[in-house]
ROLUMBA-694243 format. One line per 10 residues: number of its first residue (from 1); for each residue x, y, z of C-alpha. Coordinates in nm, 2 decimals. Example, Ala and Ser with C-alpha at 12.3 -4.5 7.8 and 13.67 -1.06 7.14 Angstrom:
2
1 = 1.23,-0.45,0.78 | 1.37,-0.11,0.71
//
This chain:
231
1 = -0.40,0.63,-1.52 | -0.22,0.46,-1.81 | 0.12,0.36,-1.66 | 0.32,0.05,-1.69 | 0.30,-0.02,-1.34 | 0.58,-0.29,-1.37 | 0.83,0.02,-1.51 | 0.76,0.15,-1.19 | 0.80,-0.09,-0.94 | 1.16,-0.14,-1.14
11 = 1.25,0.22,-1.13 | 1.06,0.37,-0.80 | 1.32,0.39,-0.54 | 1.57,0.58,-0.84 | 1.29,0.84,-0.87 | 1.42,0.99,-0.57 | 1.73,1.04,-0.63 | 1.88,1.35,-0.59 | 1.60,1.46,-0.35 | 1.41,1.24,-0.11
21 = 1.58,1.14,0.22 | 1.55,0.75,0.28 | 1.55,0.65,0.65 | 1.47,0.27,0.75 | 1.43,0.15,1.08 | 1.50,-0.18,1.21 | 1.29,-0.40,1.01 | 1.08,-0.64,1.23 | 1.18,-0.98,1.19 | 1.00,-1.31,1.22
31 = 0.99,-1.42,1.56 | 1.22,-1.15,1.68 | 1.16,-0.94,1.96 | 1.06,-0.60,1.93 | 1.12,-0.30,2.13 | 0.79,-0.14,2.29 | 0.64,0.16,2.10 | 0.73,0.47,2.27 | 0.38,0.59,2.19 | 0.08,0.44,1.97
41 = 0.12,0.60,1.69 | -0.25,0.75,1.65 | -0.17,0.92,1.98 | -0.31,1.28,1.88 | -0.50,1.18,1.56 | -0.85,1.16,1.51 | -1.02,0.87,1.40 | -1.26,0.98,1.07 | -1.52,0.84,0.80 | -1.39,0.71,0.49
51 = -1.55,0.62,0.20 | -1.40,0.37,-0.09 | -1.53,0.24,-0.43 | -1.41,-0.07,-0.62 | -1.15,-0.14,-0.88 | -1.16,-0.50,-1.01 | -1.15,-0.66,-1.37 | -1.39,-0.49,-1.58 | -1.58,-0.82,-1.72 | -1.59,-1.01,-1.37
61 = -1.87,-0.94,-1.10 | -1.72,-0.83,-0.79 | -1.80,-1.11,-0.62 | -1.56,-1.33,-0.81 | -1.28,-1.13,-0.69 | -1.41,-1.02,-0.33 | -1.56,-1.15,-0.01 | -1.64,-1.02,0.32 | -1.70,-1.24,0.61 | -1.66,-1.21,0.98
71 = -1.52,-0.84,0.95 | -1.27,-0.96,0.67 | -1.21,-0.85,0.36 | -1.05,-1.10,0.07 | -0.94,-0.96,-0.22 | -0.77,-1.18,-0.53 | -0.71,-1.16,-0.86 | -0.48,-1.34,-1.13 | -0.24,-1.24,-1.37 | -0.42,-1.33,-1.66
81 = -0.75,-1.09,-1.52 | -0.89,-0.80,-1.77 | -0.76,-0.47,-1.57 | -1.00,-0.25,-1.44 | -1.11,-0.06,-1.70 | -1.18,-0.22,-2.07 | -0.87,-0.11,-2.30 | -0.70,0.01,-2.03 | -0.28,-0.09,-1.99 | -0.21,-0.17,-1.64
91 = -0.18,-0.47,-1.46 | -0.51,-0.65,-1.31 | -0.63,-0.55,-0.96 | -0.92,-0.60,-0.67 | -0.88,-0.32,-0.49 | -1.09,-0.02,-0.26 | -0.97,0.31,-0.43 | -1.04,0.58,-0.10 | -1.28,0.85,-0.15 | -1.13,1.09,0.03
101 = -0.86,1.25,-0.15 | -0.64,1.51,-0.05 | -0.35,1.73,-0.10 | -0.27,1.82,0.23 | -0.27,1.75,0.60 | -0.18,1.47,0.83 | -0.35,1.12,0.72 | -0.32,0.81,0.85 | -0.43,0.42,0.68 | -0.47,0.17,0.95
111 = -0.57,-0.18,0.90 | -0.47,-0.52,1.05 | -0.31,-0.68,0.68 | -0.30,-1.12,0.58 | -0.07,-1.18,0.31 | -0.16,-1.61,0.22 | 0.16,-1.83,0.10 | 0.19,-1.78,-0.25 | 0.11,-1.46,-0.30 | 0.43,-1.29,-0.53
121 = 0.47,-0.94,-0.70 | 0.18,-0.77,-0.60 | 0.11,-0.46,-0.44 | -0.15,-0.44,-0.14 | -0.13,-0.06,0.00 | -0.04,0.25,-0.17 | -0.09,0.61,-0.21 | -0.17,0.72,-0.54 | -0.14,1.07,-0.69 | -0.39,1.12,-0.92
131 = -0.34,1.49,-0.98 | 0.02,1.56,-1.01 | 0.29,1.81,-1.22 | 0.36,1.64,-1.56 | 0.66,1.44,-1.50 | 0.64,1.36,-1.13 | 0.59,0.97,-1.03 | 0.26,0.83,-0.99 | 0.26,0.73,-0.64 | 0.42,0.83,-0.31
141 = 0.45,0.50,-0.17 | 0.33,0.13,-0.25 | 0.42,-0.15,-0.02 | 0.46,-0.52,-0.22 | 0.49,-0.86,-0.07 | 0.74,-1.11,-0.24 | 0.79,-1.52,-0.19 | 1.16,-1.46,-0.04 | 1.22,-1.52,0.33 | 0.86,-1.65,0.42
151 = 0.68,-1.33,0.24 | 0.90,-0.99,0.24 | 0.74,-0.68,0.20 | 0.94,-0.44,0.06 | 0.89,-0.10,-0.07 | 0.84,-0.11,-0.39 | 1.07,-0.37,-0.54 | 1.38,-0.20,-0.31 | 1.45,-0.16,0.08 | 1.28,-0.46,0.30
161 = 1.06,-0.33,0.54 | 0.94,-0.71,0.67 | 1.01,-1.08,0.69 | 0.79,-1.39,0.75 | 0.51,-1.17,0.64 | 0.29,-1.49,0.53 | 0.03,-1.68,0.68 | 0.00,-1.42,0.98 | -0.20,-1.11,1.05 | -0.03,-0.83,1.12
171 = -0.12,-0.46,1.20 | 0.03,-0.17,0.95 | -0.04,0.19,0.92 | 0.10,0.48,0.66 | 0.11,0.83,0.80 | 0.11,1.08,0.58 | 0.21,1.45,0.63 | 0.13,1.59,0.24 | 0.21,2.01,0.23 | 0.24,2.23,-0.04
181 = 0.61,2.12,-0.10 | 0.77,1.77,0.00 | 0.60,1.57,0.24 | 0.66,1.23,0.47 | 0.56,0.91,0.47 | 0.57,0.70,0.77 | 0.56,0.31,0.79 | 0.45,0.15,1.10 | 0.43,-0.25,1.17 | 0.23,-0.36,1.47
191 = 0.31,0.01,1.58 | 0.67,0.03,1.54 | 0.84,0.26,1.35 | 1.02,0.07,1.03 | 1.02,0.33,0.76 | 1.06,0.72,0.70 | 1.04,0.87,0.37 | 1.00,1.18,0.16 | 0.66,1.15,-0.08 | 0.70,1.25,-0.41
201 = 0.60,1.64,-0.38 | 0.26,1.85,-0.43 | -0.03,1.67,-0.57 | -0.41,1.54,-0.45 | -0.37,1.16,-0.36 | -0.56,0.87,-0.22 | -0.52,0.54,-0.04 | -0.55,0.25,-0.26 | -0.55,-0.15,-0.03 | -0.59,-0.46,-0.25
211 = -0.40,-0.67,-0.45 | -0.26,-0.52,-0.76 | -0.10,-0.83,-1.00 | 0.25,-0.74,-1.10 | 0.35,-1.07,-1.09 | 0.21,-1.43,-1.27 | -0.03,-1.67,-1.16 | -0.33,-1.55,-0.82 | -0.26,-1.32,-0.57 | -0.46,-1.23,-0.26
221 = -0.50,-1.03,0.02 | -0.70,-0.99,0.38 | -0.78,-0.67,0.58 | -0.95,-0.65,0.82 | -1.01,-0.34,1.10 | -0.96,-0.08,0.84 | -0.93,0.30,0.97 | -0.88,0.64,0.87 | -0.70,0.89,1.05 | -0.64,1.26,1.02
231 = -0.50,1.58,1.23
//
């Protein structure tokens, strides 16, 4: 895909106007309490295999951009990075593009996320749609972390989802129920409920976690605990 990813982080929430229903829960705050769950949210889902290759700058090794130690993931990459493919347009990225696309059905990415201090206009989890009606937005949801506030994640460049998101691991999973029409998207944060959305309509799709550069200077992000979900 070709896009100018920074045209869409500018214009994504607009793309569903006229359309899409927006509904945001209470945003967990930093050091704010939280209500209990009412139920984990995988209650009735069945953990599954997933597979993943790597998108990194074409001319690095992927070792200069990645490291696994102690069950951790760290992905980073800086502004001034090759993207992933040579003569391709889009911003650089280290990032585990799922295998296991599909088009419909109830999925679910799970993973425990670190965001580091520092880390500015980049996107770390999103579902792409790689196979979609010409004219129709490239993804149905990416989640991006900004230096406001001790690290907000927002959705896309719009509605805040999280504070105080630096320096501290927390748990986040994206349900997604995909159907031959308009689907929903899900957002949970250490298993509460903080975001409910309309995707973007029919099309095959895949999870995408990393750090994708929309910003300037290095960006990174941890995962660790990473699961797959379906029902």
């Amino acid at each position: 895909m070709t896009m100018d990813r920074r045209s869409l982080l500018r214009t994504g929430a607009g793309l569903l106007a006229g359309g899409a229903a927006l509904t945001l829960q209470p945003a967990p705050l930093a050091g704010a309490a939280t209500a209990s769950p009412l139920a984990d949210p995988t209650d009735g889902w069945t953990k599954t295999a997933f597979t993943y290759s790597w998108q990194k700058p074409w001319n690095l090794d992927l070792s200069d951009r990645h490291s696994y130690s102690g069950g951790v993931h760290r992905m980073w990459v800086y502004a001034t990075d090759e993207p992933f493919e040579e003569g391709n347009s889009t911003d650089p990225r280290t990032e585990m593009r799922w295998k296991n696309d599909y088009t419909t059905g109830d999925r679910m990415w799970d993973a425990d996320v670190y965001l580091p201090s520092g880390t500015d206009g980049a996107s770390f989890v999103q579902i792409l749609r790689t196979a979609r009606p010409s004219g129709t937005p490239a993804t149905d949801i990416m989640l991006n972390v900004y230096a406001a506030n001790g690290g907000t994640v927002r959705r896309y460049d719009g509605a805040v989802l999280r504070t105080g998101a630096y320096d501290t691991w927390f748990n986040l999973k994206i349900a997604h129920r995909a159907s031959s029409g308009t689907g929903t998207v899900k957002v949970y944060f250490d298993d509460s409920l903080v975001l409910t959305v309309a995707d973007r309509g029919p099309a095959t799709r895949y999870f995408k976690n990393g750090v994708y550069n929309h910003g300037s200077g290095r960006v990174e992000a941890r995962f660790r605990d990473i699961g797959y979900w379906t029902r």
